[in-house]
C-alpha positions in Angstrom: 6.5 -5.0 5.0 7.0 -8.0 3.6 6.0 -7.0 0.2 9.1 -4.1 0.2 11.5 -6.7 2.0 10.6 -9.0 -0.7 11.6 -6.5 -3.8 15.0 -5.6 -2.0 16.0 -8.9 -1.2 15.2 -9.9 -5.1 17.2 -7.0 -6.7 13.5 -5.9 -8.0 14.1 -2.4 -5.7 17.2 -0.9 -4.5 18.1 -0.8 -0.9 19.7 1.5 1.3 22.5 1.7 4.2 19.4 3.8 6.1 16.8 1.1 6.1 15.1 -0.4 8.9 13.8 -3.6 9.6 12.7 -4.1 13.5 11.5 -7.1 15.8 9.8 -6.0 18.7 9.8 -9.2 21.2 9.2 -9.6 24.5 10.1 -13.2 26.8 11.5 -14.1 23.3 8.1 -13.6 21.3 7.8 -10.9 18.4 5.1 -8.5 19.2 5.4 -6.6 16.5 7.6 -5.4 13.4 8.6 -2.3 11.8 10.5 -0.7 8.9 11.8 2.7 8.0 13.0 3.2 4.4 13.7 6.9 4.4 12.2 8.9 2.9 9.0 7.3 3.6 7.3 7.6 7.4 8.1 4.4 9.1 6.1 1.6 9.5 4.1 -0.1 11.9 2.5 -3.5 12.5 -0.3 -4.3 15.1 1.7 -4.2 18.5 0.6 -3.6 22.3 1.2 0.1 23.1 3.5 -0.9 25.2 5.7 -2.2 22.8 5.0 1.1 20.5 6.2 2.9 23.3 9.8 1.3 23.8 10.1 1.2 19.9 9.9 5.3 20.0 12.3 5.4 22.7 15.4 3.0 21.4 14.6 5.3 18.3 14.6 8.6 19.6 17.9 7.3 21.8 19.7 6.3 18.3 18.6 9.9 16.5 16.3 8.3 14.2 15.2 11.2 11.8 11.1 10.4 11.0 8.8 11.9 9.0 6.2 10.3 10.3 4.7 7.1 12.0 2.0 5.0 9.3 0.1 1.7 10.0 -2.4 0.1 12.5 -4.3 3.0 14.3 -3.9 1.5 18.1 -0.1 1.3 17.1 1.1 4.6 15.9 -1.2 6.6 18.1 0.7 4.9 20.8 4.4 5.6 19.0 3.1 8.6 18.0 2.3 9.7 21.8 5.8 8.6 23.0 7.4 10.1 20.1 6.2 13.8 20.6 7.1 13.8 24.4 10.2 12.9 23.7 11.1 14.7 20.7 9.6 17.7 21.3 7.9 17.6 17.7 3.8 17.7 16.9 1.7 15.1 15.2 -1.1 16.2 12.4 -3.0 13.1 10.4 -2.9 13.3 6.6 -5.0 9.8 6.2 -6.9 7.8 8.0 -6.8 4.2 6.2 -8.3 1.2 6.5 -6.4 -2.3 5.6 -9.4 -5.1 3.6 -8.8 -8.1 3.4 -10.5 -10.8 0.5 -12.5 -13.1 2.1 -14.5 -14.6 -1.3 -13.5 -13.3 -4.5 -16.8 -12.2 -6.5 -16.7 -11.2 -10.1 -18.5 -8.1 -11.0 -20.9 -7.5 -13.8 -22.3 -4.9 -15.8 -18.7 -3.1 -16.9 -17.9 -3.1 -20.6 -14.6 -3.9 -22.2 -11.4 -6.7 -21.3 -8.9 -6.4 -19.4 -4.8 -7.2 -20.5 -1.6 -7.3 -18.7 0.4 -4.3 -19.1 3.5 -4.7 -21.3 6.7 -3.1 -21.7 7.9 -0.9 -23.7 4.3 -0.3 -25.2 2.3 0.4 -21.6 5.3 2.3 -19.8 4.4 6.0 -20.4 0.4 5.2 -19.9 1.2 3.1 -16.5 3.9 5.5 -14.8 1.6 8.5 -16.1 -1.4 7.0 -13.6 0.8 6.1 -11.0 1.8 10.1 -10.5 -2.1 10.7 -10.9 -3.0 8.6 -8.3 -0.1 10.0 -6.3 -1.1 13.4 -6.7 -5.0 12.6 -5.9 -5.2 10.1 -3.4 -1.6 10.1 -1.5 -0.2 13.8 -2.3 1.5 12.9 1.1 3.8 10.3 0.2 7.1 10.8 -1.3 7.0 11.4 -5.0 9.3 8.6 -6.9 10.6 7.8 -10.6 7.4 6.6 -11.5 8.6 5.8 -15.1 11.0 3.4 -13.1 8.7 2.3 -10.7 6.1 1.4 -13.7 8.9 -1.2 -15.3 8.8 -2.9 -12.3 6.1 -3.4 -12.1 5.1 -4.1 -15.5 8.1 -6.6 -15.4 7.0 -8.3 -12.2 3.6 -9.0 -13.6 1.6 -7.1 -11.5 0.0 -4.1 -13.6 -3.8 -5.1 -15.6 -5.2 -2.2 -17.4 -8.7 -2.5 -18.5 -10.1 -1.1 -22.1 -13.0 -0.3 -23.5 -13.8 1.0 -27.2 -9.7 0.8 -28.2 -8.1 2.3 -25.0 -7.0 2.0 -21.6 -10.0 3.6 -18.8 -8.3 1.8 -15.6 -5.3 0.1 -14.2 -5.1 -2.3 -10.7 -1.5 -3.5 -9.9 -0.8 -6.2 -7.5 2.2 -6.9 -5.9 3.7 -10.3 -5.6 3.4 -13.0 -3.3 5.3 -12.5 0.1 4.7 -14.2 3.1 1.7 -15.9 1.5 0.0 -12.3 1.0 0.0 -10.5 -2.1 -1.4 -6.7 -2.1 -3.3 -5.0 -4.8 -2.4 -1.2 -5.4 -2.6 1.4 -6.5 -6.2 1.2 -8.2 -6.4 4.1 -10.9 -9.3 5.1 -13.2 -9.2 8.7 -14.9 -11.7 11.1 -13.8 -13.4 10.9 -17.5 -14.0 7.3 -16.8 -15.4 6.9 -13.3 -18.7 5.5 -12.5 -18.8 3.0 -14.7 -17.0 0.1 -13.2 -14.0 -0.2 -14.7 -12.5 0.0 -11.2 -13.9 -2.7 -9.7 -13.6 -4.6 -12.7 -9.6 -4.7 -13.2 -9.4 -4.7 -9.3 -11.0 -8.3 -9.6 -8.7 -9.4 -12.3 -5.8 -8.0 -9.9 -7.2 -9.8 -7.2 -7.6 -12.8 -8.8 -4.2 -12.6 -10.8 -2.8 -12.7 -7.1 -4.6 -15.8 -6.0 -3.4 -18.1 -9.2 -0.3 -16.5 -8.6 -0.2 -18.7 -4.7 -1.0 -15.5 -2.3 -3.2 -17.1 0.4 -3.9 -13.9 1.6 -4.9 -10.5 -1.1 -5.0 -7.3 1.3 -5.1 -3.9 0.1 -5.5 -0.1 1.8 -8.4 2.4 1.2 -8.5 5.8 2.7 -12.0 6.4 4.5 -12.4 9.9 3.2 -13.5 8.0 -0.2 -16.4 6.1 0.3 -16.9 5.2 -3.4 -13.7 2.6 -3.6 -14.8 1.1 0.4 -17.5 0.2 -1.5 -16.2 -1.2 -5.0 -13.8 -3.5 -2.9 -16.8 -4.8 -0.2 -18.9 -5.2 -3.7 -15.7 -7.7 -5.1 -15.3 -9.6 -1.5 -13.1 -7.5 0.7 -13.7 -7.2 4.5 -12.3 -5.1 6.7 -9.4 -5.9 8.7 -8.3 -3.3 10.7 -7.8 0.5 10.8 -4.6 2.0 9.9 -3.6 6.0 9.7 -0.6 8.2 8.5 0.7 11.0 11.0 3.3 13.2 10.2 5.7 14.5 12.7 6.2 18.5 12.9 
């Protein structure tokens, strides 16, 4: 959340009139945040169910049109619960998620090649071309976006290394700035041709570390637990797990 709040509040992503941004407090102390920025579901931090609870009903009181409830498991399935009794709607998970955080940065060995910042205009087409990839693979989900657009961001802000080997690209890491102290590394993109042969962990570590020089005190970043292979390339770089976190969609 504070990654997105970040980007509108720089000019580095467009905001909307629809957007979101909640405290949750109770005797004056925040509990919890949220954010909707249609058209993605909205957003949940950790929060007693409670708390989850009274968020779905000043929601559902305003007309708040949601797609869907992501974020920390105990969380959503409490907003989720609330939600469907008083909207009359269903809930069905598309991902169940996990949120790592680094606790010791190790550098990996064995995987050939360098790594480079991605640059514009040269990198564009190759960086917004994996974005939609992974999009389509790991998050079909989510809301497709200009990715073109989305890739000169990102490539602007800094926060796109692409690792080669033998002349050309194999695998890209982005990290997001620093926000709040935290920084978050995604999306993490090797071609099928190119797996199993660490190029992913590889450029993740270079993300990872690009992050820390860059003053996040804090790198975090989400897997989805139906793909075992990158739980274990970010444990093998120094990731722990934080906390569980799933995407439900409202029908």
């Amino acid at each position: 959340m504070a990654d997105v709040a970040e980007r509108i509040a720089a000019g580095a992503q467009p905001g909307s009139g629809d957007d979101l941004f909640i405290s949750v407090e109770e005797e004056a102390v925040v509990v919890g945040v949220a954010m909707h920025t249609p058209p993605h579901p909205l957003f949940l931090s950790r929060m007693p169910a409670a708390a989850a609870d009274e968020l779905a009903r000043v929601l559902a009181r305003g007309e708040r049109r949601l797609p869907g409830v992501s974020g920390a498991k105990d969380s959503t399935s409490a907003f989720a619960s609330a939600w469907c009794q008083l909207t009359g709607r269903r809930s069905r998970l598309v991902a169940a998620l996990r949120l790592y955080r680094l606790q010791s940065l190790s550098a990996p060995e064995g995987a050939s090649g360098h790594p480079a910042g991605a640059r514009a205009p040269q990198d564009t087409e190759l960086v917004s071309r994996w974005m939609r990839e992974f999009h389509d693979e790991a998050t079909p989900q989510a809301p497709a976006q200009d990715w073109r657009l989305v890739a000169s961001r990102r490539i602007a802000a800094g926060g796109v290394r692409v690792w080669w080997d033998g002349g050309q690209p194999v695998a890209m890491a982005c990290s997001s700035q620093t926000a709040a102290a935290v920084a978050r590394v995604g999306p993490v993109y090797t071609p099928p041709e190119f797996r199993r042969r660490g190029y992913g962990t590889a450029v993740t570590a270079v993300a990872t570390k690009a992050a820390l020089l860059a003053g996040a005190r804090d790198v975090v970043l989400y897997t989805d637990l139906a793909n075992p292979t990158s739980n274990s390339i970010y444990l093998a770089i120094g990731f722990r797990p934080d906390h569980d976190a799933q995407e439900l969609h409202f029908a």
